[in-house]
Each structure stands twice: as structure tokens, then as C-alpha cells.
C-alpha positions as CSV (number, residue, x, y, z in Angstrom):
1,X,-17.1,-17.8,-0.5
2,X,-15.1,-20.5,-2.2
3,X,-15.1,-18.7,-5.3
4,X,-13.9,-15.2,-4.0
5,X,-10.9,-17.4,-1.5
6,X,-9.9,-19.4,-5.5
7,X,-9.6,-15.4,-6.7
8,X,-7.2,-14.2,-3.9
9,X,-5.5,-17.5,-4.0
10,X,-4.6,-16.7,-7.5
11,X,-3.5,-13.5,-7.0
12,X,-1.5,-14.7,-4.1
13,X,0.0,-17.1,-5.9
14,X,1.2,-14.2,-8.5
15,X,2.2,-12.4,-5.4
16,X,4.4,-15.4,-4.5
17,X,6.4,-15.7,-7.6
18,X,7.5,-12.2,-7.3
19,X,8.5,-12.3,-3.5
20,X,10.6,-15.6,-4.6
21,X,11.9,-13.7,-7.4
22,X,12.7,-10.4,-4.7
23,X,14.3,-12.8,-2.5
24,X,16.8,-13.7,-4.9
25,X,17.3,-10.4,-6.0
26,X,18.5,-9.4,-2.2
27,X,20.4,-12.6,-2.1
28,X,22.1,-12.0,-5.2
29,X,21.8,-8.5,-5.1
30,X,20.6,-5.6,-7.6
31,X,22.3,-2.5,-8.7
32,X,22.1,0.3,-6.7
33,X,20.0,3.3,-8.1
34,X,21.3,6.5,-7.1
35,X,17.8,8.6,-7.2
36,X,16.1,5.8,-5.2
37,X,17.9,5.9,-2.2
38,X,19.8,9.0,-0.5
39,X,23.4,7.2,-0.5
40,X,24.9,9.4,2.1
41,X,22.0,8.9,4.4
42,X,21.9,5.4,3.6
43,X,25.4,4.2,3.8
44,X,25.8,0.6,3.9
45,X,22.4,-0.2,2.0
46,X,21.9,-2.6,-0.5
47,X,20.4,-2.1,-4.1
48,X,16.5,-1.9,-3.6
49,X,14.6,-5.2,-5.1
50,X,11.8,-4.6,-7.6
51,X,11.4,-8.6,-8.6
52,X,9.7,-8.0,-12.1
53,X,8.2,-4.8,-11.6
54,X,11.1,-2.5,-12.4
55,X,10.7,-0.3,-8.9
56,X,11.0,-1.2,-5.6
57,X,8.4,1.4,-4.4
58,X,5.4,-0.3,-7.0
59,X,6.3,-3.9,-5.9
60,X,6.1,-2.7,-1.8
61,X,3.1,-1.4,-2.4
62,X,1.8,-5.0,-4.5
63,X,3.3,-6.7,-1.0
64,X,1.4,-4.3,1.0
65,X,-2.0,-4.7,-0.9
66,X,-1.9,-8.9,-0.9
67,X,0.2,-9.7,2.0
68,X,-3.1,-8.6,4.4
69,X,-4.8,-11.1,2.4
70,X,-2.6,-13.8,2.3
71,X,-3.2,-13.8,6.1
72,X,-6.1,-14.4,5.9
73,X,-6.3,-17.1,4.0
74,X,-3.2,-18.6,6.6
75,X,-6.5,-18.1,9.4
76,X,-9.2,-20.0,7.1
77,X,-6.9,-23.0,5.2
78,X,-6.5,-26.0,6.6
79,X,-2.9,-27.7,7.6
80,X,-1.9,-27.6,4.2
81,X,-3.1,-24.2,2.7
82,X,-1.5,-23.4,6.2
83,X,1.9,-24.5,5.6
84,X,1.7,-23.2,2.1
85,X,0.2,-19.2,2.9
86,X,3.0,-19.2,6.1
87,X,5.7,-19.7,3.3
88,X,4.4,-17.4,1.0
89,X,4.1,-14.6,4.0
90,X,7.8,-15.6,5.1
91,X,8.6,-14.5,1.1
92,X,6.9,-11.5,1.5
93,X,7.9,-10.1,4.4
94,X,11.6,-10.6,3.6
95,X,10.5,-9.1,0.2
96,X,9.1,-6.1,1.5
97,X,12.2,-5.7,3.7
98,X,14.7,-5.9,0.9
99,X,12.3,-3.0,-1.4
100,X,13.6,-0.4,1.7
101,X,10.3,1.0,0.8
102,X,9.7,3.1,3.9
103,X,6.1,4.3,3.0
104,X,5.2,0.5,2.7
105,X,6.4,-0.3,5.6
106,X,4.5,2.1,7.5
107,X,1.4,1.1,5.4
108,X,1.8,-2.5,6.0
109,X,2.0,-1.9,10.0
110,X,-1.0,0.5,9.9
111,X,-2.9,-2.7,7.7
112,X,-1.9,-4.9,10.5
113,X,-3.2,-3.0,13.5
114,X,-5.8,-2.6,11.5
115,X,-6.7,-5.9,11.3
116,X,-6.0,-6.6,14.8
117,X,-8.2,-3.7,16.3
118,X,-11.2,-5.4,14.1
119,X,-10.4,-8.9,14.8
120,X,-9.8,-8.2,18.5
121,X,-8.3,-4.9,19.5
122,X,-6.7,-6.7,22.9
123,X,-3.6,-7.5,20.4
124,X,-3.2,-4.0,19.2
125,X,-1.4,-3.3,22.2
126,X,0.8,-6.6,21.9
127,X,1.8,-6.0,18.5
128,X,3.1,-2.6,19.0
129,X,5.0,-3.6,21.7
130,X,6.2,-6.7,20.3
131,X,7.4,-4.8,17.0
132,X,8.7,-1.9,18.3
133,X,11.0,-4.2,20.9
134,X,12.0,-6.4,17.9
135,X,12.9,-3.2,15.8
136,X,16.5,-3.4,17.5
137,X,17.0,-6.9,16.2
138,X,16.4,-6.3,12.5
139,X,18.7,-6.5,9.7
140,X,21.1,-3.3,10.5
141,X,20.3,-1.9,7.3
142,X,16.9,-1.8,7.9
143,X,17.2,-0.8,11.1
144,X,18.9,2.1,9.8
145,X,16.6,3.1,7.1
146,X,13.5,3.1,9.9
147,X,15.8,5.6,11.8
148,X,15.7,8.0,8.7
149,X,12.4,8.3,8.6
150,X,13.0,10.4,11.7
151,X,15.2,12.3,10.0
152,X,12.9,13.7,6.9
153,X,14.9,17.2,7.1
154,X,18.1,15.4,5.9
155,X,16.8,12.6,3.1
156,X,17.0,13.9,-0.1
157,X,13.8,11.6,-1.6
158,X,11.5,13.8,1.2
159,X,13.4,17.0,0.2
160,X,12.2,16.4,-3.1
161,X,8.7,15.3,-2.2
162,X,8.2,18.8,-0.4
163,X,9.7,20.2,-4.1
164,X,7.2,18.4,-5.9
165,X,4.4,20.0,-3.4
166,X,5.5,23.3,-3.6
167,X,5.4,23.5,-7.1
168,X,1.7,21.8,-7.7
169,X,0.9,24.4,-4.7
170,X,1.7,26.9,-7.8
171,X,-1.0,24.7,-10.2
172,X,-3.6,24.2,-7.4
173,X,-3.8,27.8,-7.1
174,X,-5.1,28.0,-10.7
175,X,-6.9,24.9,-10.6
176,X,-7.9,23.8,-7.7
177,X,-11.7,23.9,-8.1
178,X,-12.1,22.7,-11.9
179,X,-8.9,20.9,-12.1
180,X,-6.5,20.2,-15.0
181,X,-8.6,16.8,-16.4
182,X,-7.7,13.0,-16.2
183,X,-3.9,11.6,-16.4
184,X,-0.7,12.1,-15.5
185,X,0.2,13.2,-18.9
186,X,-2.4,16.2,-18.6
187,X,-1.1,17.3,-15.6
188,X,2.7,17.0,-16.4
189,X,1.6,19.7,-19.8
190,X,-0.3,22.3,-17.4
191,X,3.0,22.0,-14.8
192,X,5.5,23.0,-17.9
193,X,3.7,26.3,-17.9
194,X,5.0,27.0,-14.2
195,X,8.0,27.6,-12.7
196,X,10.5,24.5,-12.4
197,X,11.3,22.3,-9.2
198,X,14.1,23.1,-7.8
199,X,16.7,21.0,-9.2
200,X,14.9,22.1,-12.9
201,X,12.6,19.6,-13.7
202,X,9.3,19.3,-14.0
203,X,7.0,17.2,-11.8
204,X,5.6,13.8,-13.9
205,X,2.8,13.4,-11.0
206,X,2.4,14.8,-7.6
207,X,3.7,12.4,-5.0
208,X,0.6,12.0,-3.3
209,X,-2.5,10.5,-4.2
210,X,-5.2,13.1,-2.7
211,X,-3.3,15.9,-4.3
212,X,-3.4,14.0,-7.6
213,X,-6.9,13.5,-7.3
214,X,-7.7,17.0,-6.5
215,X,-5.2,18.2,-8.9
216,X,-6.9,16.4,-12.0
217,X,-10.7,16.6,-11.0
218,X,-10.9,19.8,-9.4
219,X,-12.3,19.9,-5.7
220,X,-15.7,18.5,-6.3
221,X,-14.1,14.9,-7.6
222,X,-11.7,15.1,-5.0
223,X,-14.3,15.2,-2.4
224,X,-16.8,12.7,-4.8
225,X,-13.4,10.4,-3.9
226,X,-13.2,10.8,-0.6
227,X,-16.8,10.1,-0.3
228,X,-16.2,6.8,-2.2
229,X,-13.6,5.6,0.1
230,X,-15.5,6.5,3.3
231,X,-18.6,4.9,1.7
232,X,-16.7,1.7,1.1
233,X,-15.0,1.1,4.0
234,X,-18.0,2.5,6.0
235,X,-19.7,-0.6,4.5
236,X,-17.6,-2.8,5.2
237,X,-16.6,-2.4,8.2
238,X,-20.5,-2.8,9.2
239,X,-20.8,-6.1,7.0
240,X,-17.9,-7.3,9.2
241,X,-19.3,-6.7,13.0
242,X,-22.5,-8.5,10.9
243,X,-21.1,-11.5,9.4
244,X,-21.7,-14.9,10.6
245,X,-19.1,-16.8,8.9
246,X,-16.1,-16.4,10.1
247,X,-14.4,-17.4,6.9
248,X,-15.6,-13.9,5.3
249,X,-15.1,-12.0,8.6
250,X,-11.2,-12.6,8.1
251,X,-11.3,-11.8,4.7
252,X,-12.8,-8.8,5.0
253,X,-11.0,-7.9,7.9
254,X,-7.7,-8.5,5.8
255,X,-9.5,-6.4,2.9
256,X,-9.9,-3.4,5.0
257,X,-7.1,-3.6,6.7
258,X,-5.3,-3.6,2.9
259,X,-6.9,-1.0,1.9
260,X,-6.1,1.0,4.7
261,X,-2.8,0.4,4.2
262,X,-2.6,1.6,0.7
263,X,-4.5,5.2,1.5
264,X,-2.1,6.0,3.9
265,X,0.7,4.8,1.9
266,X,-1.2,7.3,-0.4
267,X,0.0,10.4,1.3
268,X,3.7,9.5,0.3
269,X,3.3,7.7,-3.4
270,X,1.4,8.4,-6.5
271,X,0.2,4.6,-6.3
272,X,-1.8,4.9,-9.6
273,X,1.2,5.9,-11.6
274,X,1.7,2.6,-12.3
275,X,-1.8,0.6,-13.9
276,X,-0.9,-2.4,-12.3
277,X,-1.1,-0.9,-8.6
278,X,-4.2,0.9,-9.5
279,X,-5.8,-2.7,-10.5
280,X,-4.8,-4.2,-7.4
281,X,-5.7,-0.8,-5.2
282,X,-10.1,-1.9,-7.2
283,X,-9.3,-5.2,-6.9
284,X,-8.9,-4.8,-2.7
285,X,-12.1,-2.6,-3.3
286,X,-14.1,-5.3,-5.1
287,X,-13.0,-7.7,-2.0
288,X,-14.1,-5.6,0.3
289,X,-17.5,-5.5,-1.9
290,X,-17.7,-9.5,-2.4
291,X,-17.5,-9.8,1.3
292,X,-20.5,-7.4,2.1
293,X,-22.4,-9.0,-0.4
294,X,-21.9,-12.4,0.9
295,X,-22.7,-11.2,4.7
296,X,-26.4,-9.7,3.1
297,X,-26.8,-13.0,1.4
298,X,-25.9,-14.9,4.4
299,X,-27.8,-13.0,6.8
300,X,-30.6,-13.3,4.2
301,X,-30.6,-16.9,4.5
302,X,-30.4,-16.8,8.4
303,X,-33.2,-15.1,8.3
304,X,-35.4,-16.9,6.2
């Protein structure tokens, strides 16, 4: 276990650097990015941090991935690591804030409850209530672009989302059962042979990881995917009501509830677009694989 905690320590550690470095970006502030945010819906709103990763959508979704973890490794350090994983979660929570990445957000809550249900579902309840009573208390800008997710028919990003669906609804209807083949570039050729989106450009991925998925490998590797995922968390989630040490129960816990997060943040983003997202979204799945592994070895030893 010491080995996989030193791994997510590290990566934590990167994780910290760039919520320091997002914090001073909101405290300083960062131009505002007019196809980012919907300015008349969003009046008032600051530029969106990115910290070194050039957009605020990727680096929500590297918070959202490694926060869950950071957690745990809060439960399992002693005073110091203790003092030292609170920090770096006080970082990245006001990171994640400043990003205005609503898809995070809703991912990161999911990972949480999540995590609660499997560590003991009696706080579920406690943490909705608590979060949805604190809601009124947040920054105002936040608490105004949480209100706009309610209001999808007006927000120009969703409009476009819906564009972007519509016209790879013209592709899948070609390809939906052999698919176009592997990358974004691929798929951005075969959607210049169909009609524009609305506003005259062409799609560079599809918004949404399933339908990217589906769109590229046709509908046998989409449901090979699926498969995968249900496969993986399947397994871990039995490894977790097995495990003995309670170190690895957290961490796997957190590890699940991560990737969680990310699938449903999934339904939103393209979160592969970027490489480094897609490293992080196999490095939660190796986690989650390391834990198993270490509850079969353990129980092993139990046993013997």
C-alpha cells in the first residue's frame, strides 16, 4: 500500500501546484474568454482559471479526478500528512470554484456522494442537505452560474452542445455500427462531408464521451467500453466491501468515487480531447486496479 499512497501523493502534489497557481489566477484574475462563458447569462463573472493547462474545463476535470483522492489520503495520514492534504483540498476546492466549470462541479458532488454512500451511506443524506443549504452562501458568482444550469434553454455553450449532437446525429446515421476509426482528427475529416453546425463550423469532437466512443469504434467498441467500465468498477466495488485494511478501503473508495465523477462529467465534455486528462481518467483506473489487487493479496494472506 505504501507504494501506491507515494504514487498518488505525487500526483497530488502536481495537483497542488496547479490549484496554487489557479488561486492566483482568480486573485489576480485572467482574461475573460468570450466562447467560454455566455457573457449575457453570466454577467458579473470573472475570467475562468486554467492554472497551466490553457482551459478551465481540462483543469476542473484534473481537480475532479485527484481531489477524491486527495481525501483520502487526508483519512489515512497522520497529523502532518493531515495538515498538509487539508491545505491542498482548501486549494482545490477554491480552484475548481474559480474554473466556473459547471460539468465539474456536478461530477465532483456525484464523486463525493459517491464516496459517502460506500464509506457509510448515513452521510449521504447529511451532505446533500448540508450543500444544498450552504449553496445560498457561496460566492455570488457562483451562486449565479449554478442557477444557469437550470436554465440550459438560454446558455449559449448548451445551445451549442445540442448543435454539436445534432450534426454527429447526421454521421451516426452513416456510421453508427462500423464507426469512422480512432481520433479526433478522423472524425473531424468524415464530419466536413456533412452539413455544417449551425453557426458554420464544423464539430472538432462530439461533446460527449459515449458518443465519441461510439462515433469512432462503431457500436460493438462502444458497448466493448461500456463493458470495461462496468467490469472495473464492478470489481472494485466488490474488492472494497472485501478489504481488510482500511487504508485501501479509503483509497479505493476515493478511486471509485473519482471515476465516477469523470463518466458523468463524460456526458457533457470530450474529456480525452486533451492527453493529459485521458492519462489521469487510466491512471484513476489503474488505482482502482492496485487496490483490488492488494485486497486479493491481503485476503490471501489472511487466509493462509
Amino acid at each position: 500500500y505504501e507504494q501506491l499512497q507515494l504514487m498518488v501523493s505525487l500526483a497530488v502534489v502536481g495537483l497542488s501546484v496547479a490549484a496554487l497557481y489557479g488561486c492566483y489566477q482568480s486573485y489576480v484574475g485572467v482574461d475573460i474568454v468570450a466562447s467560454q462563458q455566455d457573457m449575457a447569462l453570466n454577467q458579473g463573472m470573472p475570467g475562468r482559471v486554467y492554472s497551466f493547462f490553457d482551459n478551465p474545463n481540462n483543469f476542473a476535470e484534473q481537480l475532479e479526478m485527484l481531489l477524491p483522492l486527495n481525501l483520502a489520503l487526508f483519512l489515512n495520514c497522520r497529523w502532518r500528512g493531515k495538515l498538509l492534504s487539508l491545505v491542498s483540498l482548501a486549494l482545490g476546492l477554491v480552484a475548481i470554484g474559480a474554473t466556473y466549470g459547471r460539468a465539474s462541479w456536478i461530477g465532483l458532488a456525484f464523486a463525493l456522494v459517491v464516496f459517502l454512500a460506500l464509506m457509510n451511506w448515513r452521510w449521504v443524506p447529511v451532505f446533500l442537505v448540508l450543500g444544498l443549504a450552504a449553496i445560498p452562501f457561496l460566492p455570488e458568482t457562483i451562486y449565479n452560474r449554478i442557477l444557469t444550469i437550470f436554465r440550459a434553454g438560454d446558455d449559449s455553450s448548451v445551445q451549442y452542445r445540442f448543435g454539436i449532437y445534432d450534426t454527429t446525429r447526421n454521421l451516426m446515421e452513416d456510421y453508427w455500427f462500423r464507426g469512422v476509426g480512432l481520433g479526433t482528427d478522423v472524425m473531424k475529416k468524415i464530419f466536413e462531408t456533412y452539413p455544417t453546425n449551425f453557426d458554420g463550423t464544423y464539430p472538432v469532437h462530439t461533446h460527449n464521451n459515449y458518443l465519441q466512443m461510439w462515433g469512432e469504434t462503431g457500436i460493438l467498441g462502444m458497448l466493448a467500453y461500456l463493458a470495461l467500465l462496468l467490469w472495473r468498477l464492478k470489481t472494485g466495488v466488490k474488492a472494497f466491501c472485501a478489504a481488510l485494511d482500511p487504508r485501501v478501503k479509503r483509497m479505493l473508495a476515493a478511486a471509485i468515487a473519482a471515476f465516477c465523477g469523470i463518466l458523468v462529467i463524460g456526458v457533457a465534455e470530450y474529456t480525452w480531447y486533451y492527453p493529459r486528462n485521458m492519462f489521469t481518467y487510466w491512471f484513476l483506473f489503474g488505482v482502482i486496479g492496485t487496490c483490488v489487487k492488494l485486497t486479493h493479496l491481503e485476503r490471501t494472506r489472511h487466509a493462509a
